[in-house]
C-alpha positions in Angstrom: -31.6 11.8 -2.9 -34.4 14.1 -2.3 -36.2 14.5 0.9 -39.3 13.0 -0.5 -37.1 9.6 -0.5 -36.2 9.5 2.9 -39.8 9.0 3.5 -40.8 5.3 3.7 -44.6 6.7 3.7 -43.5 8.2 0.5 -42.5 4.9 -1.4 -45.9 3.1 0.3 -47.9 1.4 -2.9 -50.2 -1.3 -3.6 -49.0 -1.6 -7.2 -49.8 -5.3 -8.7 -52.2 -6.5 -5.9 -55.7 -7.5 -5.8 -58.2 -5.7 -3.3 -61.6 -6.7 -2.4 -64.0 -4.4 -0.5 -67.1 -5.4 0.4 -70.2 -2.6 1.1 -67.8 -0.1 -1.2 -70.8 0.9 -3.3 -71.2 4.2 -1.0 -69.9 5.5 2.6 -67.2 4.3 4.6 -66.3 1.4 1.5 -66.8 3.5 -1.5 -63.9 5.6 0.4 -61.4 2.6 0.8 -61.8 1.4 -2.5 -60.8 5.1 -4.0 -57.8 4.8 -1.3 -56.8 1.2 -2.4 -56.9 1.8 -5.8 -55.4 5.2 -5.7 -52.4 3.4 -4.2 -52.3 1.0 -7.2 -54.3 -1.9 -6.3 -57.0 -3.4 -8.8 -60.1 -3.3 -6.8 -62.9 -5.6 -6.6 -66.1 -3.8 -5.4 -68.7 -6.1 -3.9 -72.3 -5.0 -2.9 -75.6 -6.1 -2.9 -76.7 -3.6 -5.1 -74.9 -4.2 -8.7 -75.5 -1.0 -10.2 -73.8 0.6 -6.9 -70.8 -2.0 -7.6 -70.9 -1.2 -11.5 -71.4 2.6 -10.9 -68.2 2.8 -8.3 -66.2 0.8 -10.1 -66.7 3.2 -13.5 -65.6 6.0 -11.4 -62.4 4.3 -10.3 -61.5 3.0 -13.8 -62.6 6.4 -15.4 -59.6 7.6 -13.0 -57.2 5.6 -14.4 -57.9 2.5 -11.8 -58.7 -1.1 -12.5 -61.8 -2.0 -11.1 -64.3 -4.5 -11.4 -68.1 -4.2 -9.5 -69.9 -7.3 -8.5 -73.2 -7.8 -6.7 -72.9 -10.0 -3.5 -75.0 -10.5 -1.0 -72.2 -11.2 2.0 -74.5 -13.4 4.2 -74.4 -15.7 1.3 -71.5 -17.8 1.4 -72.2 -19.3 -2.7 -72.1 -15.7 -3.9 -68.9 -14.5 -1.5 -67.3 -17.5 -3.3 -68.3 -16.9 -6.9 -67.2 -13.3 -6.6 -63.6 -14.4 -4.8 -63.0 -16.9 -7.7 -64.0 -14.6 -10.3 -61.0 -11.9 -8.8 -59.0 -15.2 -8.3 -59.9 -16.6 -11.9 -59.1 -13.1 -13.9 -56.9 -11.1 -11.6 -55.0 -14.1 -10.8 -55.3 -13.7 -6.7 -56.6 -11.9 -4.0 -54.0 -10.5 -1.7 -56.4 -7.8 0.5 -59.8 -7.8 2.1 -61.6 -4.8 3.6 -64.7 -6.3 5.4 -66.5 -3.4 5.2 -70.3 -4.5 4.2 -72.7 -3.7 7.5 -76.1 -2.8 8.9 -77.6 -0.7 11.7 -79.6 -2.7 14.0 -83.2 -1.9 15.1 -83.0 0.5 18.0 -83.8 -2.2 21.1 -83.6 -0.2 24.4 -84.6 -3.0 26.5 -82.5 -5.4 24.8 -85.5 -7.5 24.6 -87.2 -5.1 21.9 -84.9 -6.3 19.3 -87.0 -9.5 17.6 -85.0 -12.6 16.5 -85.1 -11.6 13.3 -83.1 -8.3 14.2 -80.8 -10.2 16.0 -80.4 -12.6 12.7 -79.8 -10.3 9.9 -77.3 -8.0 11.7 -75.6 -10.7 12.5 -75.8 -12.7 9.5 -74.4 -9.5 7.7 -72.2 -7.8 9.9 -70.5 -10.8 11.5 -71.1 -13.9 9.0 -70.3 -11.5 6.0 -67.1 -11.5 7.4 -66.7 -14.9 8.0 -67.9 -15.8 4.5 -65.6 -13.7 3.2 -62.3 -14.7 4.9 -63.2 -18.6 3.9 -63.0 -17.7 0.7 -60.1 -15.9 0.3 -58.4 -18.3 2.8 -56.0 -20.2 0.4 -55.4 -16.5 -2.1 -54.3 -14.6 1.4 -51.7 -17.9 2.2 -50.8 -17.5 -1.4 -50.0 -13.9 -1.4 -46.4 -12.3 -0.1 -49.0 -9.5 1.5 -51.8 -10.9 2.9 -54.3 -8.8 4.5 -57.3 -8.7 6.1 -59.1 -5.1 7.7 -62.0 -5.3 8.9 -64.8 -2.5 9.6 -65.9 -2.6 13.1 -67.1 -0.1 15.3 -66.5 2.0 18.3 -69.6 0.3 19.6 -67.7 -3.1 19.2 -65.3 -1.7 22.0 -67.6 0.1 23.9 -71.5 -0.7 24.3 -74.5 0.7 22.4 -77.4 -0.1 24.6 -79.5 1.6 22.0 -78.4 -0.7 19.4 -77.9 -4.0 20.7 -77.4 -6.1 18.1 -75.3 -4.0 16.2 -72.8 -3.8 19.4 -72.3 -7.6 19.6 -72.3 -8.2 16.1 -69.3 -5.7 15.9 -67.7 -6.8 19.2 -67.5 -10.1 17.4 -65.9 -9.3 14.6 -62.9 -7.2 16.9 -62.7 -11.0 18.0 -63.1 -12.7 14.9 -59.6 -10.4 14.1 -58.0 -11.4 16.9 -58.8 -15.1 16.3 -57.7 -15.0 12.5 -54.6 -12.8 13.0 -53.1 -15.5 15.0 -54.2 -17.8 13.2 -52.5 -16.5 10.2 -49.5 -15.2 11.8 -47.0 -17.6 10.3 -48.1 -16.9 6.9 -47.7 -13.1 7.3 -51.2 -12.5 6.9 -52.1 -9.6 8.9 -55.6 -9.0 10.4 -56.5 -6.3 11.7 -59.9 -4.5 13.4 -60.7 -0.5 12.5 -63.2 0.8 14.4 -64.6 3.8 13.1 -66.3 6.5 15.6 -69.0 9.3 14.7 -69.3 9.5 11.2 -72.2 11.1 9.8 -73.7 8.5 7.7 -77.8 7.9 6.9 -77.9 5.4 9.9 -78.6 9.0 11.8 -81.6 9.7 9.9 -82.4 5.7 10.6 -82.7 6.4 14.1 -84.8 8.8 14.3 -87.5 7.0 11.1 -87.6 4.0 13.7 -88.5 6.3 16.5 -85.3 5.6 19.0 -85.4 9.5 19.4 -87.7 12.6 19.1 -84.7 15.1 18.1 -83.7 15.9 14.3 -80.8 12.9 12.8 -78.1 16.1 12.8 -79.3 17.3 16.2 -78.3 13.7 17.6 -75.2 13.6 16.2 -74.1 16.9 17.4 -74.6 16.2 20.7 -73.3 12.5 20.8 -70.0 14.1 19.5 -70.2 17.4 21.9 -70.8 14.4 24.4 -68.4 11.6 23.9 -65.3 12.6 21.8 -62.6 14.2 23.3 -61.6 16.0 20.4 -65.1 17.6 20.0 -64.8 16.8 16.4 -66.6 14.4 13.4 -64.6 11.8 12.3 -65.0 11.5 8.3 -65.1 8.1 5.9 -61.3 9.2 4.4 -60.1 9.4 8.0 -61.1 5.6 8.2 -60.0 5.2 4.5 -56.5 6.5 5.2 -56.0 3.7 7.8 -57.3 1.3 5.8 -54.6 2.3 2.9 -51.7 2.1 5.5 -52.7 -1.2 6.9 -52.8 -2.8 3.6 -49.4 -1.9 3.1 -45.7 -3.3 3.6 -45.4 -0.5 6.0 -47.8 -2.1 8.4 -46.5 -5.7 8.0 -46.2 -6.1 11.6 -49.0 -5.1 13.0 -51.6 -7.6 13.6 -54.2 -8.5 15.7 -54.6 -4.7 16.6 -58.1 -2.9 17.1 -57.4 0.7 15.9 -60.0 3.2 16.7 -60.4 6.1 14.0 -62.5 8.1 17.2 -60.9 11.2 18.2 -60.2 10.1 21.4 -63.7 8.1 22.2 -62.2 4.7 23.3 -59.5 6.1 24.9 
């Protein structure tokens, strides 16, 4: 026996099941669904752009993966459902969901600057995305020896964003949309679980400052938010997130559920 076998992190694999990530066309997804797959799962990429999907999923197959990319718009519950049955119908289950399709909010600082409109589509994406998702791949989870479900919240979903209102609750939400569903699914062995990713540095920086929440430069923002608010005085990076996705989905974490893990260097502590 070599010491490499001693290692139950050594022996982790996804080999033979079905993944779906949705918003893996670029970021924080695009980064699971290489993780995922380079653990052996066959990856379904959804996004609402379907040259993103197709592009993503050419890299992971040109790399030896199986990968399939599908435009869905995840606040539409007829095209979540068309794109689980197609993994269903040709990969013959689902047996993972990463939740991982999101958008920034308007900046509403009152509360009361955010329209109802704002309010609507974060939601509609960030929360009912979700929700669309995990009906649909209800009965293929129940199905599957390894059910599980990750979903991609927020630090701001555990601690408030006044400069993003909407965004906040819509992540808080889904934190308790996990909590709900991981009980809910308990018996089955489904697992369901809430990552909360901290300061990344994704184009929603640059976003802030095009809709005028702040004078100062996009990287000048996010240099000090971090200087400000993370203990560990350091970034956090989409394969840091990706790398806690890939554990999750396997045996290794078969009981833990209903957790809220925060990939933060120390914000939410």
């Amino acid at each position: 026996m070599t010491i490499a076998a001693l290692s139950r992190l050594s022996q982790a694999t996804l080999q033979g099941r079905v993944a779906v990530v949705t918003g893996a066309a670029m970021g924080i997804g695009s980064a699971i669904a290489r993780e995922l797959a380079g653990l052996g799962a066959r990856v379904l990429i959804a996004d609402r752009s379907q040259s993103g999907a197709e592009q993503m999923a050419n890299t992971l197959s040109e790399a030896g993966a199986q990968a399939r990319g599908v435009a869905c718009d995840v606040s539409d519950a007829v095209q979540v459902e068309a794109a689980a049955q197609w993994a269903c119908q040709n990969w013959g289950g689902i047996d993972i969901l990463v939740n991982c399709a999101g958008v920034a909010s308007a900046p509403g600082q009152p509360y009361t600057r955010c329209t109802a409109d704002d309010w609507r589509r974060t939601l509609d994406i960030n929360l009912m995305g979700a929700v669309h998702w995990c009906a649909a791949v209800r009965e293929p989870l129940l199905a599957s020896k390894a059910g599980r479900i990750i979903n991609i919240s927020s630090i701001t979903g555990v601690i408030s964003a006044p400069y993003m209102p909407a965004y906040t609750v819509s992540k808080a939400a889904l934190i308790s949309l996990s909590k709900v569903l991981a009980r809910d699914l308990a018996t089955a062995m489904v697992t369901v679980n809430a990552v909360c990713p901290g300061y990344i540095r994704t184009p929603m920086w640059g976003d802030l400052v095009q809709r005028g929440s702040t004078t100062e430069g996009a990287g000048d923002v996010f240099d000090q938010r971090v200087r400000l608010h993370v203990p560990m005085q350091q970034p956090q990076s989409v394969e840091d997130v990706a790398a806690c996705a890939g554990f999750l989905a396997t045996d290794l974490a078969c009981h833990i559920t209903g957790q809220v893990i925060g990939v933060d260097g120390g914000v939410t502590i």
